[in-house]
ROGU-296428 format. One line per field, with one value per residue (C-alpha): residue in three letters; residue number from 1; x, z, y. Coordinates in Angstrom, 1 decimal, padded with zeros to 4 digits. Each point is the difference from the previous one (the first is absolute). Layout:
BEGIN
residuo	(ALA;...)
num	(NUM;...)
xx	(X;...)
zz	(Z;...)
yy	(Y;...)
This chain:
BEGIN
residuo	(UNK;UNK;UNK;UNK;UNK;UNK;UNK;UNK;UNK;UNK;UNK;UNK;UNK;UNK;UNK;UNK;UNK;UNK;UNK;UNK;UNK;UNK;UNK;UNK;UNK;UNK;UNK;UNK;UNK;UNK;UNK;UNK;UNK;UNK;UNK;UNK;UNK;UNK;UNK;UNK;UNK;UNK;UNK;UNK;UNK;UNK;UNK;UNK;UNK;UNK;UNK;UNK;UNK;UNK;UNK;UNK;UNK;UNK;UNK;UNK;UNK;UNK;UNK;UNK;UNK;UNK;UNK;UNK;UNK;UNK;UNK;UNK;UNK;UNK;UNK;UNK;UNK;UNK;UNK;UNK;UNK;UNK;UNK;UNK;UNK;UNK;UNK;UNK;UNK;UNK;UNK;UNK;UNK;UNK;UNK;UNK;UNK;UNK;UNK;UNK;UNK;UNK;UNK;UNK;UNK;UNK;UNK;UNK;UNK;UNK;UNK;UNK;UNK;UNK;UNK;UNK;UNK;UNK;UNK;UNK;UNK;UNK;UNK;UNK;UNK;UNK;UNK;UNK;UNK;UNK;UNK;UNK;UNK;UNK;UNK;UNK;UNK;UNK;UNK;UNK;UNK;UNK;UNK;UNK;UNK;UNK;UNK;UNK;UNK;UNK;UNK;UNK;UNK;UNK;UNK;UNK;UNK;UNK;UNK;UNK;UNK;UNK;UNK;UNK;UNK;UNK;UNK;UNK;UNK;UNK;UNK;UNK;UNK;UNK;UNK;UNK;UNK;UNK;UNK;UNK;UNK;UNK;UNK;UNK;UNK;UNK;UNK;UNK;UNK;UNK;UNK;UNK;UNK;UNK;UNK;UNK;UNK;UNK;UNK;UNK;UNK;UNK;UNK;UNK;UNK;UNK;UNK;UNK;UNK;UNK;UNK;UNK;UNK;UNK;UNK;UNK;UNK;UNK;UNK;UNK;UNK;UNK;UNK;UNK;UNK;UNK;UNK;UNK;UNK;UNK;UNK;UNK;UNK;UNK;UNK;UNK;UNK;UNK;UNK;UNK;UNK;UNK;UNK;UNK;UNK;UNK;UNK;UNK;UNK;UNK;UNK;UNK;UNK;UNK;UNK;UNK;UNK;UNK;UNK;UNK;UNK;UNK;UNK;UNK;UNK;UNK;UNK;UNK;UNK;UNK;UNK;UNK;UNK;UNK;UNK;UNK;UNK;UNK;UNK;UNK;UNK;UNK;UNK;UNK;UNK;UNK;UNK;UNK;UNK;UNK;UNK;UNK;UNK;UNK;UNK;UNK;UNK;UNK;UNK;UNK;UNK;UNK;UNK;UNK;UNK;UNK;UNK;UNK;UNK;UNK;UNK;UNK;UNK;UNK;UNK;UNK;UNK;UNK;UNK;UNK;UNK;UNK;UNK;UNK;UNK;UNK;UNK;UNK;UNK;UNK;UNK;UNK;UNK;UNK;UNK;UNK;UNK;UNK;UNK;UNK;UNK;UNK;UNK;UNK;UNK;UNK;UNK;UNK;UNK;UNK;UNK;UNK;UNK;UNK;UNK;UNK;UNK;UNK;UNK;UNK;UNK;UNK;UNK;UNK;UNK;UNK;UNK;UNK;UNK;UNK;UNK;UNK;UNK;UNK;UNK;UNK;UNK;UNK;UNK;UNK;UNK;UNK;UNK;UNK;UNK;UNK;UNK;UNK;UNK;UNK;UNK;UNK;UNK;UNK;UNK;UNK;UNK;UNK;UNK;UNK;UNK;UNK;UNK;UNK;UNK;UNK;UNK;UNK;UNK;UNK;UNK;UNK;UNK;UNK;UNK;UNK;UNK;UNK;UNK;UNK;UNK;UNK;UNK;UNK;UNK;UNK;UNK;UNK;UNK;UNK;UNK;UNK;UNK;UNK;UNK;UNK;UNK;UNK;UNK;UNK;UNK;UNK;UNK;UNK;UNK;UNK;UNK;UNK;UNK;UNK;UNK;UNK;UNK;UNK;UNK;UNK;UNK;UNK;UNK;UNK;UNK;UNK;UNK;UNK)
num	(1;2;3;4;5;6;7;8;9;10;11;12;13;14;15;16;17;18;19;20;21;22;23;24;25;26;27;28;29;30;31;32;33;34;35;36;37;38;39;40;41;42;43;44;45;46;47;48;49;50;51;52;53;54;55;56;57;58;59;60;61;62;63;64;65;66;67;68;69;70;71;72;73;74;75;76;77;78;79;80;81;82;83;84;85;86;87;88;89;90;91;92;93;94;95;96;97;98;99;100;101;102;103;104;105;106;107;108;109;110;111;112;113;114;115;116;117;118;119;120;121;122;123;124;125;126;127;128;129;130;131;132;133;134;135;136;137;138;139;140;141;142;143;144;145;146;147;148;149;150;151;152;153;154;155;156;157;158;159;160;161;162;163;164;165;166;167;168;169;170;171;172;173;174;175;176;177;178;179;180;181;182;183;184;185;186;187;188;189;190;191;192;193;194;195;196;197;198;199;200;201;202;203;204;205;206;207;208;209;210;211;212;213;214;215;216;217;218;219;220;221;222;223;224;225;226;227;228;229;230;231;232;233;234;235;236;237;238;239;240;241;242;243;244;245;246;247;248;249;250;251;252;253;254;255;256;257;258;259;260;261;262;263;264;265;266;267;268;269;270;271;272;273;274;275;276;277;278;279;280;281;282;283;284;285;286;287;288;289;290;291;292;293;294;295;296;297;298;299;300;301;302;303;304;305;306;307;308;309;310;311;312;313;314;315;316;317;318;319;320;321;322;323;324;325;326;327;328;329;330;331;332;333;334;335;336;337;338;339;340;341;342;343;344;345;346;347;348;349;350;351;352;353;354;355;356;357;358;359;360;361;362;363;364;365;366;367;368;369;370;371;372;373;374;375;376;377;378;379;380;381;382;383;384;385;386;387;388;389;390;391;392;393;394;395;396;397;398;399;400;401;402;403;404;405;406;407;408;409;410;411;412;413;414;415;416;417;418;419;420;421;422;423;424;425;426;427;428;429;430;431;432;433;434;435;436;437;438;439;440;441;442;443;444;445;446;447;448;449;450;451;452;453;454;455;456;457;458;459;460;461;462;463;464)
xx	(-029.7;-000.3;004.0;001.5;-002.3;-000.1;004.3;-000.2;-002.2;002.6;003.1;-002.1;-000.4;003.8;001.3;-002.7;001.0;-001.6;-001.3;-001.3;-001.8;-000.6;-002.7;-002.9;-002.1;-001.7;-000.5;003.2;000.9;-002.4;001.5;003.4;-000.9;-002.0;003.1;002.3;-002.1;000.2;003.5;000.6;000.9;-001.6;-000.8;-001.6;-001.8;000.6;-002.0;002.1;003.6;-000.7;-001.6;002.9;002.8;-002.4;000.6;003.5;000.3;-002.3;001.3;003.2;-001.1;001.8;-000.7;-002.1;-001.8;-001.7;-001.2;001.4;-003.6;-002.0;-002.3;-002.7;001.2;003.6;002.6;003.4;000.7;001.1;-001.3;000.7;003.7;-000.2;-001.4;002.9;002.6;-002.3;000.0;003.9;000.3;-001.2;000.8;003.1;000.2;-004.0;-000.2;-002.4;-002.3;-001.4;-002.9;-002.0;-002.5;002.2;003.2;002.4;003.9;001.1;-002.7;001.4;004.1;-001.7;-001.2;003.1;002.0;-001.7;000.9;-003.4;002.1;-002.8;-003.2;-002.8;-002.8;-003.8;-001.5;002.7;000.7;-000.1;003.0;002.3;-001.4;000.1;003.4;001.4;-001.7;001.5;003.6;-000.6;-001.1;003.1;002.4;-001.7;000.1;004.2;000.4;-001.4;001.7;003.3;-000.3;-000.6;003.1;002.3;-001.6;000.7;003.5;000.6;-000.4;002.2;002.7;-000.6;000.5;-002.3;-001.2;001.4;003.8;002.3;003.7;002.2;002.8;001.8;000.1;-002.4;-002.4;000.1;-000.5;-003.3;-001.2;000.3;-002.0;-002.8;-000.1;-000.9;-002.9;-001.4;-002.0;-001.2;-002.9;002.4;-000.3;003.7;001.6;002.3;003.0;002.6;001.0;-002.0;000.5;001.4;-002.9;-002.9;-001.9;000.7;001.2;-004.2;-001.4;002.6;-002.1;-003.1;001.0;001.5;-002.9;-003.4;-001.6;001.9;-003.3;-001.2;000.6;003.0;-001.3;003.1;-001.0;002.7;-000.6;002.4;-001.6;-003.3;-001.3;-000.6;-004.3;-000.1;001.7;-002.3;-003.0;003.0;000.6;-003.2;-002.8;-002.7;-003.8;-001.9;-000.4;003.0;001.0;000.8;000.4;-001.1;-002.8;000.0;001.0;003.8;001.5;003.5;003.4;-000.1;-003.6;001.7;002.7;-002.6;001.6;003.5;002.3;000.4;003.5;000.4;002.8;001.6;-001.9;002.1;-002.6;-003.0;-001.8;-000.2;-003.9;-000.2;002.8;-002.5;-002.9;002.9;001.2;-003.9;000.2;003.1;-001.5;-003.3;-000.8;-003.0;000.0;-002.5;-000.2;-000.2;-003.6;-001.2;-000.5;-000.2;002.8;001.9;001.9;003.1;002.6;003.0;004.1;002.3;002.9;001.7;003.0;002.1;003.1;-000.4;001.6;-003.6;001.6;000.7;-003.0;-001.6;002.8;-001.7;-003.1;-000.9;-000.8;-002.3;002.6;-002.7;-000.9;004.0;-000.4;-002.9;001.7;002.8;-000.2;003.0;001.8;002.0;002.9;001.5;003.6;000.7;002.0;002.8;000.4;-000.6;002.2;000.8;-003.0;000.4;001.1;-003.0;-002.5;001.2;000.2;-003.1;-001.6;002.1;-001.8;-003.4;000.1;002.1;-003.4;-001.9;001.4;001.8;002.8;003.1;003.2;002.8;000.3;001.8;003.4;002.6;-000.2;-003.6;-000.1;002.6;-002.6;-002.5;002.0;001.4;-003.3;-001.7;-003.4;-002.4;-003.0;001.3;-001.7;-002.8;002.7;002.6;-003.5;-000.2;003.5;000.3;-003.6;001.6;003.4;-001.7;-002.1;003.8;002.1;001.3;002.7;-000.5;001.1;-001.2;002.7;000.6;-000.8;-003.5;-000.7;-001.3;002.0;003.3;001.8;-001.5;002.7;002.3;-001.9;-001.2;-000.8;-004.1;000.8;001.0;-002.9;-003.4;-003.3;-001.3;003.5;-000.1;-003.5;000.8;003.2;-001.4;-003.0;002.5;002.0;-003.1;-001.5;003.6;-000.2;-003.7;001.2;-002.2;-003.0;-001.1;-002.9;003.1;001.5;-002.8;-000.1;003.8;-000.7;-002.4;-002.6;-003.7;000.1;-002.0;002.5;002.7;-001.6;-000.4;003.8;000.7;-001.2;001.2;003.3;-000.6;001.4;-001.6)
zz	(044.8;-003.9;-000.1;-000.8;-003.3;-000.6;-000.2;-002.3;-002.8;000.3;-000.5;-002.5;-002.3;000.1;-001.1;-002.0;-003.7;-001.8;-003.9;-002.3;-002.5;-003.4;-002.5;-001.5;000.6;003.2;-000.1;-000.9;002.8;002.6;-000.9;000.7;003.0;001.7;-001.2;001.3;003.4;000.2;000.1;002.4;-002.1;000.1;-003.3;-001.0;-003.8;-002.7;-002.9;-001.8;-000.4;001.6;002.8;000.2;-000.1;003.3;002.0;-000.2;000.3;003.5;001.3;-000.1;-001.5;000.1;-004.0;-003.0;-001.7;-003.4;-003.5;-002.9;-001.7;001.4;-003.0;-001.3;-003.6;000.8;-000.3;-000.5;003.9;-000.3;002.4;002.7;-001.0;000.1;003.6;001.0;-001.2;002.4;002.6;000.1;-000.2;002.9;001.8;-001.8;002.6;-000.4;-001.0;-003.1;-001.1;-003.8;-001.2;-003.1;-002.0;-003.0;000.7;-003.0;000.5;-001.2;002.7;002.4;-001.0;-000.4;003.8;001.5;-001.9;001.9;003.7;000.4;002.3;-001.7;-002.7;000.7;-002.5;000.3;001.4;002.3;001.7;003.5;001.7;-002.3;000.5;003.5;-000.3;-002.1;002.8;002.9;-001.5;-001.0;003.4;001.6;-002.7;000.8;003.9;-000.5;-002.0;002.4;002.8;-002.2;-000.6;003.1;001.1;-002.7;001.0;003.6;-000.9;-002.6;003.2;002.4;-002.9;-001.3;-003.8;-003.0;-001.5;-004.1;000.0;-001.5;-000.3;-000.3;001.9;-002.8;001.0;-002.9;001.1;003.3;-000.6;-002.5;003.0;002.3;-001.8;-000.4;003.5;000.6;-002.7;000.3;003.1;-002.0;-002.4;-002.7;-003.6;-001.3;-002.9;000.4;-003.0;-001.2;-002.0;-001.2;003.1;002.7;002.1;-000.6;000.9;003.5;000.6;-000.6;002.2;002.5;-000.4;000.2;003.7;001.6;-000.8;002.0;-003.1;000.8;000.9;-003.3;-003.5;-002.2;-003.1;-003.1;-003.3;-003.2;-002.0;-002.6;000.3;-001.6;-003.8;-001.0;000.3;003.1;002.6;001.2;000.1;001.9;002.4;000.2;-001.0;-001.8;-000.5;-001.4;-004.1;000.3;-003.1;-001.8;003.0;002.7;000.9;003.1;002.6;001.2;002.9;-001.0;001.8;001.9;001.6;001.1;001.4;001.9;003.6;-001.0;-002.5;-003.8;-001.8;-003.4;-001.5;-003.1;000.2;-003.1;-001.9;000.7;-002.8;-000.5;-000.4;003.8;001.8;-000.1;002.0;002.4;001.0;000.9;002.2;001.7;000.7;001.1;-000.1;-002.3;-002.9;-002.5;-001.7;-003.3;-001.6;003.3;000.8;004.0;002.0;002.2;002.9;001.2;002.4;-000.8;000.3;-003.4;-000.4;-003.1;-002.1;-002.9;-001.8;-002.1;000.5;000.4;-000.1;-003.4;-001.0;001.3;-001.9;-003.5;001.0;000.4;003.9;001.5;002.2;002.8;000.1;000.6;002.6;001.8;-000.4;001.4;003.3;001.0;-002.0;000.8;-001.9;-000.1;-001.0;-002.7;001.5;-001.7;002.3;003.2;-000.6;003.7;000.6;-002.8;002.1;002.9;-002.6;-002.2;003.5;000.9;-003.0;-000.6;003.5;-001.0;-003.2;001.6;002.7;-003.4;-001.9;003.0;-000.2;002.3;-000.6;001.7;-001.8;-003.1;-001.0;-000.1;-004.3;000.4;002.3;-002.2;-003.2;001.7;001.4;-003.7;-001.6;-001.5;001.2;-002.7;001.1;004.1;003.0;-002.3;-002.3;003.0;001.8;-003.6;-000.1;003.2;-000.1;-003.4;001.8;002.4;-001.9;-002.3;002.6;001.0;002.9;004.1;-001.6;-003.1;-002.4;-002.4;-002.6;001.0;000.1;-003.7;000.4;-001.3;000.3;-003.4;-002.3;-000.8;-001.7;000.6;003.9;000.5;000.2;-003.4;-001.1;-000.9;001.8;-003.1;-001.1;003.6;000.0;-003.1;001.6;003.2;-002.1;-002.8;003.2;001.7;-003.2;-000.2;003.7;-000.9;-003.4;-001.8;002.7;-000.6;003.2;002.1;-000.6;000.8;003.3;000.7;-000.6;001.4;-002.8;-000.9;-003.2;-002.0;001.5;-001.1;-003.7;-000.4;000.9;-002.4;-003.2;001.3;-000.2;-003.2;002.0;-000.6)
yy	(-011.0;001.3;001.0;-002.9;-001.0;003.7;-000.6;-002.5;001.6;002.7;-002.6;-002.5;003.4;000.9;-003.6;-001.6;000.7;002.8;-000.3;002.3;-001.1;002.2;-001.3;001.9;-003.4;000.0;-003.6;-000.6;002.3;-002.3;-003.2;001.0;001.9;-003.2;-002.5;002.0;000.8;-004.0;-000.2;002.9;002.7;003.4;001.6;003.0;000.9;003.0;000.1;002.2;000.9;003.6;-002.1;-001.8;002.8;001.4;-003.4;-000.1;003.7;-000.8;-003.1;-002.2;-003.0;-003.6;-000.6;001.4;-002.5;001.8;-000.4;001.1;001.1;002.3;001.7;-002.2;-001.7;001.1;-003.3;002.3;-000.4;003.7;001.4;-002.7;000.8;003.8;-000.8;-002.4;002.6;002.9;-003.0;-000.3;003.8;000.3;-003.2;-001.9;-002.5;-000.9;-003.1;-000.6;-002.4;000.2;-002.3;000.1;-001.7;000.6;-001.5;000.2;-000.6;003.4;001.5;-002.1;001.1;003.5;000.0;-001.7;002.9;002.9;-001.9;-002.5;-002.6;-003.0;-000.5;-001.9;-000.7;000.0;-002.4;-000.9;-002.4;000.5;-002.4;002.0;003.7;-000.7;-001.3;003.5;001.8;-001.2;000.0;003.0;001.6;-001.6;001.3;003.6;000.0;-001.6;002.8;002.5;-001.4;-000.1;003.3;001.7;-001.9;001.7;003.2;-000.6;-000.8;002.5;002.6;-001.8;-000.4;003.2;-001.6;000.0;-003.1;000.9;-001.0;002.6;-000.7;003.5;000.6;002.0;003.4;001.2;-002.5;000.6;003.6;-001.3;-002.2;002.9;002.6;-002.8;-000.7;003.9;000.4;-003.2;000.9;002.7;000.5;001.9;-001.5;-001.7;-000.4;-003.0;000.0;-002.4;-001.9;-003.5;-002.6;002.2;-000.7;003.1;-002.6;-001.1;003.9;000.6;-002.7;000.9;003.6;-001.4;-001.9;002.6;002.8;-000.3;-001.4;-003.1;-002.1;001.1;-001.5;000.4;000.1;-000.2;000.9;-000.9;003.3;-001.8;-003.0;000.9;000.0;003.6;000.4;-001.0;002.2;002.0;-003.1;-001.4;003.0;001.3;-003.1;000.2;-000.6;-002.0;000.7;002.6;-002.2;-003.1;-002.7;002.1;-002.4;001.3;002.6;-000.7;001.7;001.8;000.0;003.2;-001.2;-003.5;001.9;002.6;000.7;-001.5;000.2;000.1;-001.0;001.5;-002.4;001.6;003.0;001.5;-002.3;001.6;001.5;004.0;-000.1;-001.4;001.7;003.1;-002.7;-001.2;003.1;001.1;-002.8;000.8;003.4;-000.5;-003.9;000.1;-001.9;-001.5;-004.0;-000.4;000.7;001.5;004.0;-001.2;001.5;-002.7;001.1;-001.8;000.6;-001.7;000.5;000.5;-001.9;000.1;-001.7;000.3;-000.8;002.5;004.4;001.5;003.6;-001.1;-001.4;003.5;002.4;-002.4;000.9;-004.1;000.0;003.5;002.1;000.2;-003.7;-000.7;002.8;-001.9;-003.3;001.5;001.3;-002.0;-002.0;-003.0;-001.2;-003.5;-000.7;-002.2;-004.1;001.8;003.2;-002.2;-003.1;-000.1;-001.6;-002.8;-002.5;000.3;000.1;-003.2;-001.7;000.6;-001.1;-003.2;-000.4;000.4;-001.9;-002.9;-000.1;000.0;-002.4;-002.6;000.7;000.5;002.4;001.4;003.0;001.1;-000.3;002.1;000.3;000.2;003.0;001.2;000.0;001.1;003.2;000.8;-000.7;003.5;-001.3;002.1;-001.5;000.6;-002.0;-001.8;-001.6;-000.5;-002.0;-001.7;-001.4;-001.2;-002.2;-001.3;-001.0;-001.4;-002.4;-000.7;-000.2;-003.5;001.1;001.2;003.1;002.3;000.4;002.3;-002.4;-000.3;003.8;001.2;003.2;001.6;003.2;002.0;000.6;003.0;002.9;003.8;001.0;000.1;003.5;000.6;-001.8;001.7;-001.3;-001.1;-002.0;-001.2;-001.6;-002.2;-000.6;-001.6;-001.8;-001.6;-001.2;-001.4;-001.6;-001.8;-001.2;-001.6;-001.6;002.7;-001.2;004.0;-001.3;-001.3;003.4;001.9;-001.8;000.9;003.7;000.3;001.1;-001.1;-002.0;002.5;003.2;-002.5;-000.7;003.7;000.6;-002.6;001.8;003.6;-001.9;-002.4;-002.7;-004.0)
């Protein structure tokens, strides 16, 4: 007689939405809890981020609902944000809510940055919180569904869901020897040259290995201001200087059971590669302005442009950090050395960007193949991506044509092999600053550099 009821507790618990709500106010926490009991949600309360970080480490929850203030006089929101960058750590398909008495625009922007999916204010209003909420549970449970489909058909296909076009023999060969480590745990160092795809060769990496449910967390060593890498890398606490105004977590502990990409890791300073090679060989690392050891188990991958042997023999980059880096390295080939596949790669992104933008084309013309075959392509896949989305938004015809393509063979002049790396590099960024009508942010872009890595490459060379 007491089954069936018994049955539907069980099924009422499995589909009624669950909500965790994250505010060091209990009556805060109360109020929430009793509208959102009205309206047939199930919620449960943390008083504190570390209370929070339990929950979802516990249970799988629908949506996070939290503050952005937690200690008493604090308006700064920082630690609600440190919490929402833990939160996606460890969940990045958890949806999350963030409220505050203290709602400021750039608070808001700041929160949407680090992955909140909306930003409510106190008081709220509780048609639209209610609103947020249940679009937000549905978003999370298509998502879910969405993505044990793709898993379910990544088996039975037997494919990966990161895209890599190489049927060039020295691509091929690149692809292969990714497809073997990737289901390891061995630390890679990924090289080529600027937009031949280090990039998609490291999330490709991260899917195959068993860390795959795990973050990917990237890191642009070139892309930060000098100060700040190991605060980046690391975190810090609270008073550790200037702005810290409160504790921040650092890259390697976002990344903690998954995997870390070191882009441009030529760029790293010499006063941290001693700390990152600690990590490497023993996980234990320190934030800024605190003596506590942290403990983080994370993958290396690696990139660079740049001839690290070199950098060693000059005493700019530690022998046994490249070592550790390096336990297998994977080299890309330059567009140039894999022309063959040219034609399937423009293809397939005059495809995409045509989806993007509405429009329909045939193909490309005979002349227009013909460019793009003879073309020296310095800045490789990025700036051949690049020049197709700009035909595509110029061209007027079923067809692209050479016209539309912002492309030429180079001119006559001395092989790259009689050129030095150095005359080479302001070679390829004088090209690119040409292409971008001296846009030097447009040719950052097509080469695939951070704007301050291209700045600084801009006074080695004395180039405006």
């Amino acid at each position: 007689m007491n089954s069936g009821p018994a049955v539907r507790q069980v099924t009422m618990a499995d589909t009624t939405p669950l909500i965790l709500i994250a505010d060091d106010q209990a009556d805060v926490r109360e109020a929430i809890r009793l509208l959102l009991k009205g309206e047939g949600f199930r919620s449960e309360a943390a008083a504190s981020p570390e209370a929070a970080l339990r929950a979802v480490a516990e249970r799988e929850f629908d949506t996070v609902l939290m503050d952005l203030n937690y200690t008493r006089d604090t308006t700064s929101g920082q630690e609600g944000l440190d919490l929402l960058a833990r939160l996606q750590a460890a969940d990045a398909a958890l949806p999350v809510v963030v409220m505050t008495a203290w709602a400021s625009v750039d608070l808001a922007v700041a929160a949407m940055q680090r992955g909140a999916r909306d930003f409510v204010t106190k008081p709220w209003d509780n048609e639209r919180l209610l609103a947020i909420l249940r679009n937000q549970v549905a978003l999370r449970r298509a998502l879910r569904d969405g993505a044990r489909l793709e898993a379910e058909n990544r088996l039975l296909r037997g494919a990966t869901p990161t895209l890599i076009i190489g049927e060039a023999p020295p691509m091929r060969a690149a692809l292969e020897l990714a497809r073997r480590v990737g289901p390891a745990d061995a630390h890679v160092l990924i090289t080529g040259e600027n937009g031949t795809g280090k990039g998609l060769v490291a999330r490709l990496l991260h899917e195959l290995s068993p860390r795959a449910a795990r973050p990917l967390v990237t890191v642009n060593i070139g892309g930060l201001a000098e100060g700040v890498f190991e605060a980046e890398l690391f975190g810090h606490v609270r008073g550790a200087f200037t702005d810290a105004r409160a504790d921040r977590v650092g890259r390697f502990e976002l990344a903690h059971g998954g995997t870390l990409f070191l882009d441009e890791i030529a760029n790293i300073p010499p006063a941290l590669q001693a700390k990152l090679l600690r990590v490497l060989e023993c996980g234990e690392f320190e934030r800024v302005g605190s003596s506590r050891t942290q403990v983080a188990d994370v993958r290396v991958l690696s990139a660079t442009n740049a001839d690290l042997p070199a950098e060693v023999a000059a005493g700019r980059f530690r022998q046994d950090l490249f070592f550790r880096l390096n336990t297998v390295e994977i080299r890309l080939p330059p567009l140039r050395e894999r022309r063959e596949d040219i034609p399937v790669l423009a293809a397939h992104f005059l495809g995409r960007h045509g989806r993007r933008y509405r429009k329909d084309f045939d193909g490309f013309t005979d002349d227009a193949l013909q460019a793009l075959l003879q073309y020296p392509w310095p800045g490789n896949v990025r700036e051949l991506d690049h020049v197709v989305e700009r035909a595509v938004l110029l061209g007027g015809g079923r067809r692209i044509a050479a016209a539309d393509l912002a492309c030429r063979p180079a001119p006559a002049g001395p092989a790259p092999d009689e050129l030095s790396l150095e005359t080479m590099e302001r070679l390829l960024i004088q090209k690119a600053l040409e292409r971008c009508d001296g846009n030097a942010e447009a040719a950052a872009a097509a080469l695939g550099l951070s704007r301050s890595a291209m700045y600084r490459r801009l006074q080695k060379h004395r180039l405006s």
